[in-house]
N, C-alpha and C positions, 0 to 999 in steps of 0.2 A: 677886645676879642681874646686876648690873653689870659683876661679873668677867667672868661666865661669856659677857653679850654682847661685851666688849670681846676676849676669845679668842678669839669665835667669826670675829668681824669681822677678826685677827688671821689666822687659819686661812684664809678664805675670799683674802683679801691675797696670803698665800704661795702657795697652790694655784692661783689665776688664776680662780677660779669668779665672782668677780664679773664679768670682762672677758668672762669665755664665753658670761652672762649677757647681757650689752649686746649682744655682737658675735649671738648670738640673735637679740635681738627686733629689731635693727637688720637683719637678714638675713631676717628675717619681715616687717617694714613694706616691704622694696623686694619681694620676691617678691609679698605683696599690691599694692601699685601695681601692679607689673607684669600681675597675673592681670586687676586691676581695667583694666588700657588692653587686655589682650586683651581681653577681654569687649565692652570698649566697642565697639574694632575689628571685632571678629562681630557686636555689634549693628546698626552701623552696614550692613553688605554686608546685612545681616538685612535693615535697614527701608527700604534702598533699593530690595532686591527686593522687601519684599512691598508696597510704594508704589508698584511703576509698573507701568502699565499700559498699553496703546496705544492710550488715548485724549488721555492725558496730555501736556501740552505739555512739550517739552524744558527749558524755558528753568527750568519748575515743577520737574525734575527736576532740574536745577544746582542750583539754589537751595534743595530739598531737602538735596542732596551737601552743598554750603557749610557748612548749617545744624551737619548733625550732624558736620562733620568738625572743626568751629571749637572742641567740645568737646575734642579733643587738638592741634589746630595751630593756626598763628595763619597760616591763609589767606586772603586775602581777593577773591580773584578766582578763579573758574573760566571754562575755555574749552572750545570744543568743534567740531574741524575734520573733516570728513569728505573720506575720497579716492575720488573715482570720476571716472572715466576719465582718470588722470593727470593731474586738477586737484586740491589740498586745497582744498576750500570752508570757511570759516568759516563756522559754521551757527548758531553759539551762543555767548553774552556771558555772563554772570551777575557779579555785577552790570553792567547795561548803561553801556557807557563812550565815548567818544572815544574810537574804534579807527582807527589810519590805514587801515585794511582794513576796510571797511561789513561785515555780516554780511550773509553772501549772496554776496559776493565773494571770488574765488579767494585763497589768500595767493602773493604773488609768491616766486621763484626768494631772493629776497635774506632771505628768514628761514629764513637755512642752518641752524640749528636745529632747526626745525619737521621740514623734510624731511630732515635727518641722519637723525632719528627714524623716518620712512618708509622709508631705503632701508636701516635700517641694523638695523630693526624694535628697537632697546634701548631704552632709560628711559633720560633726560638729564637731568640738575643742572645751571644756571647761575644765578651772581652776577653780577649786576648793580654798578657798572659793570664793561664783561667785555671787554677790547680784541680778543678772538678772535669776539666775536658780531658780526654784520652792524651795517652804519649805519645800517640804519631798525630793526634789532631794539633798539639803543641805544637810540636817539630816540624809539621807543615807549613803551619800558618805562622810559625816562627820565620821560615827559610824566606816567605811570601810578604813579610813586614806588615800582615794584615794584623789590625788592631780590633775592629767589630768584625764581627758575621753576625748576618741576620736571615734566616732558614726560611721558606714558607713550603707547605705541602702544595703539591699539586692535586686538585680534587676534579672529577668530570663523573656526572652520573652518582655520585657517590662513593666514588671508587678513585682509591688513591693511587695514580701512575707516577709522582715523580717528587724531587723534591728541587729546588729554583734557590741557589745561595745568594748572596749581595754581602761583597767582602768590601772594607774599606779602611786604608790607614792610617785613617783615622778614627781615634776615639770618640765616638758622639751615643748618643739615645736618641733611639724613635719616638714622637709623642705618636697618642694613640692613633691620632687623624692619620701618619704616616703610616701605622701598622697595618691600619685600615688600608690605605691605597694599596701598600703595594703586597697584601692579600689581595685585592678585589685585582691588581695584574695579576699575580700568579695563575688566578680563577682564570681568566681570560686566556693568559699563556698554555694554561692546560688544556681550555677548551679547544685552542689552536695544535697542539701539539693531537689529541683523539679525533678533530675532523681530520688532520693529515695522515694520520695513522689509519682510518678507517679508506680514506682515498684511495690510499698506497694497497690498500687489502685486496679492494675492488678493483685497481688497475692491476694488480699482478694477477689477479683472479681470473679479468679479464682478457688479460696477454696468457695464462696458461690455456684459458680456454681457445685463444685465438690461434697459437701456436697448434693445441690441437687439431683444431678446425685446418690449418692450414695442413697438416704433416700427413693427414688421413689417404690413405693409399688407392680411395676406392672415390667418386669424386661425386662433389654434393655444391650445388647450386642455387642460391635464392632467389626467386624472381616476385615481382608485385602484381597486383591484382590485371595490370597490364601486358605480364608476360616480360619487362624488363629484368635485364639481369642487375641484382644488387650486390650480392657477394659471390664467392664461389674461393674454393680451396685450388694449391698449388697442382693437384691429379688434371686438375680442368686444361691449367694452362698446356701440362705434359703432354695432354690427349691429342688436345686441338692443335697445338704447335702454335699459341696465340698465347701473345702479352697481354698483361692486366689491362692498357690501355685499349688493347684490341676487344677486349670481353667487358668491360664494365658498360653499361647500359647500351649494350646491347640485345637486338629482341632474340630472346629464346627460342622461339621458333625459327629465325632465321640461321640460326648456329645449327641447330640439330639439320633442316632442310639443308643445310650447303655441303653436310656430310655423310648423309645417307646415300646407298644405295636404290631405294627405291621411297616414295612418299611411305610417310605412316600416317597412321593414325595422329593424331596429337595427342598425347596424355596430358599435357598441361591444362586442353580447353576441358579435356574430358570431367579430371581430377575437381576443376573450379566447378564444373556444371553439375555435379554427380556429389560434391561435399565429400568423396571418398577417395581411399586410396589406388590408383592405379599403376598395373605394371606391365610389361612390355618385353620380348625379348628384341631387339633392334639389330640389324648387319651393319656397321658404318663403313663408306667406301675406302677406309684405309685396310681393309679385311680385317675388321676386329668387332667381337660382339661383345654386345653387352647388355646386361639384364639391366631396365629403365623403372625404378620408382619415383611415383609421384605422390606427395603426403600435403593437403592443403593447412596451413599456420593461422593460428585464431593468438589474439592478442587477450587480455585482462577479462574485456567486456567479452568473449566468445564471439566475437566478429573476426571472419575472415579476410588477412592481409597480404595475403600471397599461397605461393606453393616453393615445397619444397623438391627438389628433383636429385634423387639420388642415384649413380649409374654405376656399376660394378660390372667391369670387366671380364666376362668369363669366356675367352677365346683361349687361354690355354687349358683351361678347365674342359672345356668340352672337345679340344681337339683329344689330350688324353684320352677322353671316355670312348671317343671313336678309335682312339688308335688300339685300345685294349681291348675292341670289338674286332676292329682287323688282325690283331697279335690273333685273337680267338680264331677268328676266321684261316688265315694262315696256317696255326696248328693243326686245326682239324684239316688243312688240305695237306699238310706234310703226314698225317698219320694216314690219312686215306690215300698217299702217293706213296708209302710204306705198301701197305696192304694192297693195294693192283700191285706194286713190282713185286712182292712175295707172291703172288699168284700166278705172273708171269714168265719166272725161274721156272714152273714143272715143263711147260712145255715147251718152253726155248731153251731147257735141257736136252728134252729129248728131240727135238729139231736138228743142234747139234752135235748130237750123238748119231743121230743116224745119219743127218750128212759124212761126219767123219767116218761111218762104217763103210757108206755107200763108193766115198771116194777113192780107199786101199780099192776098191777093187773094180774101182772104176777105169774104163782107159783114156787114156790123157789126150787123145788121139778125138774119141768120140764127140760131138756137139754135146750130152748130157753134160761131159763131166766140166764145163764151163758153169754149167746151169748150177749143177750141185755148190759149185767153188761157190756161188753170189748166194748161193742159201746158206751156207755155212758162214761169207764174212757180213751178211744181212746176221746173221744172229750174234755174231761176234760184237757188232756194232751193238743191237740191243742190248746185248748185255750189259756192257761198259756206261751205256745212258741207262740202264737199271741203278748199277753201281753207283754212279755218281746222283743217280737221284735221290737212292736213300741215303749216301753219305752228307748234299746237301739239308736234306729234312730232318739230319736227328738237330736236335735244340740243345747245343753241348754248352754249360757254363764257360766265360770266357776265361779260359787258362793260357796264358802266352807258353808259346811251345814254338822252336826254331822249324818256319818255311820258307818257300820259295813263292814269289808271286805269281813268276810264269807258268806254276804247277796250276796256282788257283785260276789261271786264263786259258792253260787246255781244259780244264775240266770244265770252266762253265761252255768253252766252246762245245766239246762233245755235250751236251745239252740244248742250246738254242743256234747251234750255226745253220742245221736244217731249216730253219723256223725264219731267220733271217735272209738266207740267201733265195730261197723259194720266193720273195718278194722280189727277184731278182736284183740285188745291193750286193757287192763284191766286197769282200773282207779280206783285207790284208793286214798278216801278223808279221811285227818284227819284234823279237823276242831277243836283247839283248843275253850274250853269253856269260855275260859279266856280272850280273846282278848277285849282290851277295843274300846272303839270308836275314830273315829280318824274325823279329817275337811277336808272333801274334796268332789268331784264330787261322783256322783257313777257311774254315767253312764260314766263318764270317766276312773274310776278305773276298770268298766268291761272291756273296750275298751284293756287297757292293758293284765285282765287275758284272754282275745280270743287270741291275738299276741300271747301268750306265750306258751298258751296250741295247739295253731293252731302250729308253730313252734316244738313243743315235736313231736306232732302227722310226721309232714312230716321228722323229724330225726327217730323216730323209726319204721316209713316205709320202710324208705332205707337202716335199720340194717338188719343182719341174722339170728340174735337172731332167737330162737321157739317161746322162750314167751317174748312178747311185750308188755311194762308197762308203765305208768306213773303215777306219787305220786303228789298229790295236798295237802300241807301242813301248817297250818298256827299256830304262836308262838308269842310270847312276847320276843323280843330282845332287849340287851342294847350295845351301839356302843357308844365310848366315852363319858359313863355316863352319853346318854341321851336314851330315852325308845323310842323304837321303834317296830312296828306292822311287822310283816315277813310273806310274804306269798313267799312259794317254790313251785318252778314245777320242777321236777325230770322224769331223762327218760334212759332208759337204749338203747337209740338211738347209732348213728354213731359219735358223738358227734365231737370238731371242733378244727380244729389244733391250736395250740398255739402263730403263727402268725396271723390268722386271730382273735383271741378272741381282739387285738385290735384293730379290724377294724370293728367290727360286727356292733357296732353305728354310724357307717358313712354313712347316707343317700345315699340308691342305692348300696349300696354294699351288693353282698347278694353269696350265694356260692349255691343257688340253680337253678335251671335249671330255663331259662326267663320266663315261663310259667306257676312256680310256685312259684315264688318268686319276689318282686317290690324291696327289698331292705329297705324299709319303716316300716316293724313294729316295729323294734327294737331302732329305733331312734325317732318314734313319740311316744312309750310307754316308753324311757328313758325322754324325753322330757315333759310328761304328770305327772311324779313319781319326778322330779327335781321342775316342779312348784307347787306342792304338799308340798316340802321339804324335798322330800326323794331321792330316788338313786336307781338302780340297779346294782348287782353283779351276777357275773356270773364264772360258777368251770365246768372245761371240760375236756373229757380226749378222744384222738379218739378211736374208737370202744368198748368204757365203757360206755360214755352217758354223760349227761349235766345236771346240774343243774342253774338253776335263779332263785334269790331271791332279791323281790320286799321289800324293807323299808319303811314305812311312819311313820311319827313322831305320836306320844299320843298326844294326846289335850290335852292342858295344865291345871293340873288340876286334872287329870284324872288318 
C-alpha cells in the first residue's frame, strides 16, 4: 500500500496535478474575496439608499457613509460641499474638525483642487504632502494628518451640485474597481441630496402657501362634493368662535344654518347644480354681513371635486356708506334748520318789538298787560331755541377751545326739554358748581347730551312706571388718579338687557323699533367723548332704568 501511494505521489509530481491543485483553490480564495468586496460594495450603495430619507440630517448620513465604507478602506474623514450660484459651500464635516473653512462658508479660489473637480467635472486623487496642491490645501490637510484625499463630483440631471471628499491617513491608491464604486456612491449620494432639495422646495412652497391660506383676513372654506368641510383658514375659526376641531368635517350647510338670521338660499347646492359661480349677500345672527362666494374646483381631468366658499365681511364697509348717507342727511337738515330760523328772526323781531312798545305804555294794573308780558317772554324763549339751533347746526371742525359742560346741558335743555316733558317725564337738573373747565367742542359735546337725553326719554316711554323721571347730573370724578368731569343721565325707563349692554356701541344696532331708532347715537356720541379723551359707561338693569355717564378729562392745570 505504500508503494502504491508513494507512485501515486510520484505520478501526480510529474503530471503537475498537485500545482493545478494549489493554483485552483488559490484562484478560488481571491475570486471569493473579490465576490465578497462586491457584495459588500452593493450592500453598501444598498443601505445608504434605503437609510436616507429627507428628514434625515446630513451629517447622520456621513457618518452612516464613514461607518460602512471603513469596512473595505481605511477612511477616516468625509466631507461634503455643495455649488450653488458659483460658490462651493462646505455644508458638511463628519467627523467634525478644525477646518480653516467653518462649515457654512464658501471654500475660497485657493483649494484648486476642490474646484479642478468642478470645472473639470472628473474624480481626483491626491497625496499629501503634494507640492502641486495649494498652500492652504497643504496646511490644512497638513494640521488634519490626512495623507490621501480622493474628490468625486456630485452629478444629478447633468448638472454638477457638489463635490464628496474621502480623506484618509493613510497613504494607499484606489484600483480602478474602487474608483468606480465610490463614483457610482457619489452619483447616488447626489441623487439623494436633489430629491431632498427638491422636497424641501415643495414643502416650504407648500407651508408659504399654507401660511398664506391661513393668515388671509377675509375667510375661505373647502368643502367636497358632499358639502363636508375640508380645510378652511384661521378668519373661519375668528368668525364662528369655533376650534379647528369644532369645524373640520363638519357639514357646511349646518355651520352657515346655525348662524344665520333667517334661512337662505344655499349657494353651495346652487354653485354644484348650476357649474357656476354664485354669490349672496348673507345677515349672520351675530349682526355682521357678509358678501358669500361660492366658486366650484375641477381637478387635472376637468371633474368637479368640491366648491369653494369664499365670505367677506363687509359690515363695516356698509354701515360707513350708511353712516355718510345719514352725515348727508343731517347736513342738509342743519342747513334747512339754518334757513326756517333765518326766516323766523323777521317776525319774532317784530313780535318783540311791538310787545315791548305795547308794554311802556301799557297799565300794569290792566288784564292785557299780563297778555302782552307772555307774548313778549313767548318770543323771548323762541329766540334763544332759534339761537341755539343754529349754533347747534353749524359743522365747526373740531378745535379744542376751554368750556363748561353745564353750559352745553342748558343749551341742549332750551332745545328739547319742551319736547320731553310734554310726554309728561319730569326732569331734574343738578348742576354741580364746581366743575372745572375742560378742552373740547361744545357743539360737539351738545351733540352727545341730545343722544343721551333723547335716548332716556324713548326708554322711559316704553316703561309702566306712573311717574316717569329723568336726572341730569354733573360732578367731579377721579378714575385712576386722574380728574375727570361727569355728566350722568339717569332714567327709571325699561332699561337694557345685559347681553346687549355690549353691543349698544356697535354702529346700527339699536333695540328700538326702525322707525325710532338708526343705531347711531350711541356710537357717534362714544366716538365724539373718546376724541375728547374721555369715555362712556353705562349701569342698567331691565325694568329699573339706565344710567350713562360721560367722562372728560380737566384741563391740565386746572
Amino acid at each position: 500500500m505504500s508503494v502504491l501511494k508513494s507512485k501515486q505521489e510520484m505520478i501526480d509530481l510529474l503530471t503537475g496535478v498537485k500545482a493545478s491543485k494549489r493554483n485552483y483553490y488559490t484562484e478560488l480564495i481571491k475570486t471569493n474575496a473579490q465576490l465578497k468586496k462586491k457584495n459588500m460594495k452593493l450592500e453598501i450603495i444598498n443601505d445608504v439608499m434605503k437609510s436616507f430619507n429627507v428628514d434625515m440630517c446630513m451629517d447622520d448620513m456621513l457618518k452612516n457613509i464613514l461607518n460602512k465604507l471603513k469596512e473595505l478602506y481605511t477612511f477616516n474623514r468625509l466631507s461634503l460641499s455643495i455649488y450653488e450660484d458659483g460658490h462651493l459651500i462646505l455644508t458638511n464635516v463628519f467627523p467634525s474638525d478644525s477646518f480653516f473653512v467653518k462649515v457654512g462658508e464658501a471654500l475660497p479660489r485657493q483649494y484648486s483642487t476642490y474646484w479642478n473637480v468642478i470645472e473639470q467635472r472628473n474624480a481626483t486623487q491626491i497625496q499629501f504632502p503634494n507640492p502641486t496642491a495649494s498652500s492652504l490645501e497643504q496646511e490644512t490637510f497638513g494640521k488634519l494628518h490626512i495623507k490621501s484625499v480622493f474628490l468625486f463630483p456630485l452629478i444629478s440631471k447633468k448638472k454638477i451640485i457638489g463635490v464628496l471628499s474621502f480623506g484618509s491617513r493613510q497613504m494607499f491608491e484606489c484600483e480602478e474597481s474602487d474608483i468606480l464604486f465610490l463614483q457610482q456612491l457619489a452619483d447616488q449620494l447626489a441623487v439623494c441630496i436633489e430629491n431632498s432639495r427638491l422636497y424641501n422646495e415643495v414643502l416650504r412652497g407648500n407651508k408659504e402657501w399654507e401660511e398664506t391660506f391661513r393668515s388671509v383676513l377675509d375667510m375661505i372654506i373647502l368643502v367636497d362634493m358632499n358639502g363636508t368641510i375640508l380645510r378652511f383658514n384661521n378668519s373661519v375659526n375668528k368668525f364662528f368662535g369655533l376650534s379647528d376641531q369644532q369645524l373640520f368635517q363638519k357639514k357646511c350647510n349646518e355651520l352657515l344654518r346655525e348662524h344665520l338670521t333667517l334661512e337662505e338660499e344655499c349657494l353651495l347646492e346652487e354653485s354644484l347644480r348650476t357649474n357656476t359661480m354664485t354669490n349672496a349677500q348673507i345677515k349672520f345672527n351675530n349682526n355682521r354681513i357678509c358678501d358669500v362666494y361660492t366658486y366650484p374646483v375641477y381637478n387635472d381631468r376637468n371633474e368637479k371635486h368640491g366648491v369653494i366658499l369664499y365670505m367677506k365681511d363687509v359690515t363695516e364697509k356698509l354701515h360707513a356708506e350708511v353712516q355718510l348717507i345719514q352725515s348727508g342727511k343731517l347736513a342738509a337738515l342743519g342747513e334747512m334748520a339754518a334757513g326756517v330760523a333765518h326766516e323766523l328772526n323777521s317776525p319774532l323781531t317784530a313780535i318783540l318789538g311791538n310787545s315791548q312798545l305795547l308794554l311802556r305804555g301799557a297799565n300794569k294794573a290792566e288784564a292785557s298787560y299780563k297778555l302782552l308780558e307772555d307774548i313778549k317772554n313767548c318770543g323771548d324763549r323762541c329766540k334763544n331755541i332759534i339761537r341755539n339751533l343754529l349754533t347747534f347746526s353749524r359743522q365747526d371742525e373740531y378745535v379744542p377751545k376751554e368750556c363748561y359742560i353745564n353750559e352745553a346741558v342748558i343749551q341742549v335743555l332750551s332745545l328739547i326739554r319742551y319736547q320731553i316733558e310734554r310726554q309728561n317725564i319730569k326732569i331734574t337738573i343738578k348742576l354741580s358748581d364746581e366743575i372745572p373747565i375742560i378742552a373740547g367742542n361744545l357743539q360737539q359735546i351738545e351733540q352727545i347730551v341730545i343722544n343721551l337725553l333723547l335716548n332716556a326719554k324713548d326708554a322711559v316711554e316704553a316703561s309702566t312706571y306712573h311717574e316717569k323721571w329723568i336726572l341730569i347730573e354733573t360732578d367731579l370724578a377721579e378714575v385712576n388718579g386722574e380728574s375727570f368731569v361727569s355728566l350722568s343721565v339717569m332714567d327709571n325707563g325699561i332699561g337694557i338687557a345685559e347681553s346687549d349692554i355690549s353691543e349698544i356701541f356697535r354702529p346700527f344696532y339699536t333695540t328700538k323699533q326702525q322707525s325710532k331708532g338708526t343705531g347711531l347715537g350711541l356710537p357717534v356720541s362714544l366716538g365724539i367723548a373718546k376724541m375728547h379723551g374721555g369715555t362712556i359707561e353705562v349701569e342698567s338693569q331691565v325694568g329699573v332704568g339706565s344710567t350713562f355717564t360721560l367722562f372728560l378729562p380737566v384741563c391740565s392745570g386746572r
